[in-house]
C-alpha angles and dihedrals in degrees: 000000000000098000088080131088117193110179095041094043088047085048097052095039088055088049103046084062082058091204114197111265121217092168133074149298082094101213083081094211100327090311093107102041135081115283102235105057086041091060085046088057108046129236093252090045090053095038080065097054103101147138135244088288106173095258095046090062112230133258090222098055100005119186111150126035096353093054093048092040081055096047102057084045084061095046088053100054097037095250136142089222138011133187133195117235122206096173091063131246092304088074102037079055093053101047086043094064097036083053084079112004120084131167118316089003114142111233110176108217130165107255095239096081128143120258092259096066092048082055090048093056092046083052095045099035095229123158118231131235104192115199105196109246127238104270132224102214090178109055101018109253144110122247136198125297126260129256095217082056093051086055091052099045080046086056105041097038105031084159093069122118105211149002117224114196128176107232102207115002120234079268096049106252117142126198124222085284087175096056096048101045082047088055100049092045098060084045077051082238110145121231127226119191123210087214091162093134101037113069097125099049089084090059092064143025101220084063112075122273120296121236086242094047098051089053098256113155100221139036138186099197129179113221092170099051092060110351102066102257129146116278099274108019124111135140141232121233115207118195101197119236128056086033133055113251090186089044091050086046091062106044086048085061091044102053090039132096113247094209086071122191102244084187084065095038093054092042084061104053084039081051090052098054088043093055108045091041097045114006094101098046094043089045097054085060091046089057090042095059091037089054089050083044104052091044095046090050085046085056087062116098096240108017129099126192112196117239150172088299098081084044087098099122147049085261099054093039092155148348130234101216102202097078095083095211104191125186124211105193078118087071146060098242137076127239104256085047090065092051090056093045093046087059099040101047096024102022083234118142121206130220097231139346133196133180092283107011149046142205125216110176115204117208147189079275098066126097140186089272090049094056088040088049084051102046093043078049088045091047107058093040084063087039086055100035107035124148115236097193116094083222092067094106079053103060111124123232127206131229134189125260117248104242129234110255105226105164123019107258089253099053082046099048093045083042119121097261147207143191106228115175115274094255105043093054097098119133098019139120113253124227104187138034134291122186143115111246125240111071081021092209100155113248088195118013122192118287087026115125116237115238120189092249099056086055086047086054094047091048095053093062099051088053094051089049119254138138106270109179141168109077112108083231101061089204099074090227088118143025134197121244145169113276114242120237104236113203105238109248 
């Protein structure tokens, strides 16, 4: 079943006939467009760049190649339903918590989302219950979320809608997903799952539960982040039931271009293939090179690459070892320094750096010379930048508070506004964004009020370095906050 690909082989087929096209897009296979990109492309590439044409289905009412295309995506993840996202898994996410959040409606959700999910809840209206979660003091991050503190949020708020979890985090890290969708289905609560950097932990069972598999109803779920997918392209995976799978449809269309990218549609059905022919045994050689990888960077004199051992709560459940989190508190440089450095001296790119960590994410498209490539890299960075204090595995991070929500985001957002200078907003009630991206977790949300140690915070990574991002003025001298009501004298 799965060696077929519906929607790719139907795409190919109409182009090879190479029918004249009197229709946009207007490059007209390559023919309209500059020269150079179009030799960068490729003819065959741009041939494939097409609209909904009537014989190429269409995303938003699909009934030919795209519906079978979704169905055996279904069939793959163990879903009732699943839909093709061209807008990324920002908008899958989006559509997932509108589906059943409306105004006012209650959704508990861990503080440490992802941007997406606070934009959600400004869209939807929805109104947040943020569970803390479980932080990491020694190397700087935020965990999962407890199961013991899902009980308690059922408890205190039955009334909730939903219930959003992030299966794994952007480190890796997995609650008991199981146990808590366990614990909102006998309270008849649905459970969406942020899956945006999991997509291959369905495809075999050394990596940590799928959302599917644990039973959750919905999942937001990134093929093109680790499943080989094309930039931009995810799905969403719908478990029928406690949530609508016509009123998510809708709201898919809705939220959707309809000037839809065939080039990502078809990556996804080719990713899907890929993924249930191959994914386990091309995984088991993935694991394979992360654990050499992680044991080889631990072998370095002051590096350190997280493992199952921090994986002692329900917070931390489990652990995907293929995001080879380091940490550099054994050396003089940031973070963000070593990803510099690493471009600069090894031409390697990270996939995220902080002001003690990075990340570095290993995929079915590694091999034995890439990790070599990566721990010579990592070799001669820890040569270069060493301690040479004792007290280097001592040294304090720092994390950021977890702000007081004062107004919902979307009373905040819609909110009479001000710009007030950075330093003097103490105190306030912030009306925009504040994070460093990635991994684009929110360090104020709107509605949120603004304590001096979250500025201080703020402050401290843009002088590191790093790309702080949110405020409409890019400078940080101002931020925009919610104007006081002063009483007429």
């Amino acid at each position: 079943m799965h060696e077929q690909t519906p929607l790719l082989t139907g795409l190919v087929t109409y182009a090879k006939k190479k029918p004249l096209p009197f229709h946009i897009p207007g490059h007209k296979r390559g023919k309209g467009m500059d020269e150079q990109f179009r030799t960068l492309m490729g003819a065959e590439a741009l041939a494939l760049d097409l609209i909904n044409l009537a014989p190429l289905d269409d995303l938003h009412h699909p009934q030919g190649m795209i519906a079978d295309a979704q169905k055996l995506a279904a069939h793959a993840f163990g879903a009732d339903h699943t839909f093709f996202s061209v807008q990324g898994t920002s908008g899958a996410i989006m559509t997932m918590i509108m589906a059943v959040c409306k105004p006012g409606d209650k959704i508990i959700m861990p503080r440490n989302v992802h941007k997406s999910v606070m934009s959600a809840i400004i869209f939807s209206g929805a109104l947040p219950i943020f569970i803390h979660p479980v932080l990491d003091n020694d190397h700087g991050i935020a965990h999962g979320i407890t199961t013991n503190a899902v009980e308690k949020a059922i408890a205190t708020h039955p009334d909730a809608r939903a219930i959003l979890l992030i299966n794994p985090t952007y480190f890796g890290f997995v609650c008991d997903l199981k146990a808590i969708v366990a614990l909102a289905h006998d309270a008849a609560i649905p459970v969406l799952v942020d899956e945006a950097h999991g997509v291959h932990i369905h495809f075999h069972n050394a990596l940590p539960m799928s959302a599917m598999t644990a039973g959750a109803d919905m999942a937001a779920t990134s093929v093109h982040k680790l499943g080989g997918s094309l930039t931009q392209s995810s799905v969403l995976n719908v478990r029928a039931g406690l949530v609508s799978v016509e009123r998510t449809a809708a709201l898919m269309s809705m939220l959707t271009t309809t000037s839809t990218s065939y080039l990502l549609l078809a990556s996804l059905d080719a990713a899907r293939k890929h993924l249930a022919l191959y994914g386990q045994a091309y995984l088991e050689q993935t694991i394979a090179l992360s654990h050499w990888a992680r044991n080889a960077i631990n072998e370095i004199n002051g590096l350190y690459c997280i493992g199952e051992e921090v994986c002692q709560s329900s917070a931390t459940f489990a652990q995907d070892p293929t995001k080879l989190f380091i940490s550099l508190k054994g050396l003089t440089i940031t973070g963000y320094e070593a990803e510099i450095w690493l471009r600069k001296h090894a031409n390697i790119e990270v996939e995220l750096s902080d002001l003690y960590n990075i990340l570095c994410v290993i995929t079915l498209g590694d091999d034995e010379e890439s990790i070599h490539m990566l721990l010579s890299a990592l070799e001669n960075l820890a040569t270069r930048y060493r301690r040479t204090e004792t007290i280097a595995t001592t040294i304090p991070v720092e994390l950021p508070e977890i702000p007081t929500l004062a107004l919902s985001p979307r009373e905040a957002f819609y909110a009479e506004t001000e710009v007030i200078p950075f330093d003097q907003s103490a105190g306030r009630i912030i009306a925009e964004f504040i994070m460093v991206y990635p991994p684009g977790i929110p360090i104020l949300s709107p509605g949120e009020l603004i304590t001096t140690e979250n500025l201080a915070y703020v402050q401290k990574n843009v002088a590191a370095g790093l790309p702080v991002q949110g405020p409409e003025d890019a400078t940080l001298a101002t931020l925009k906050v919610i104007r006081e009501q002063e009483a007429i004298k």
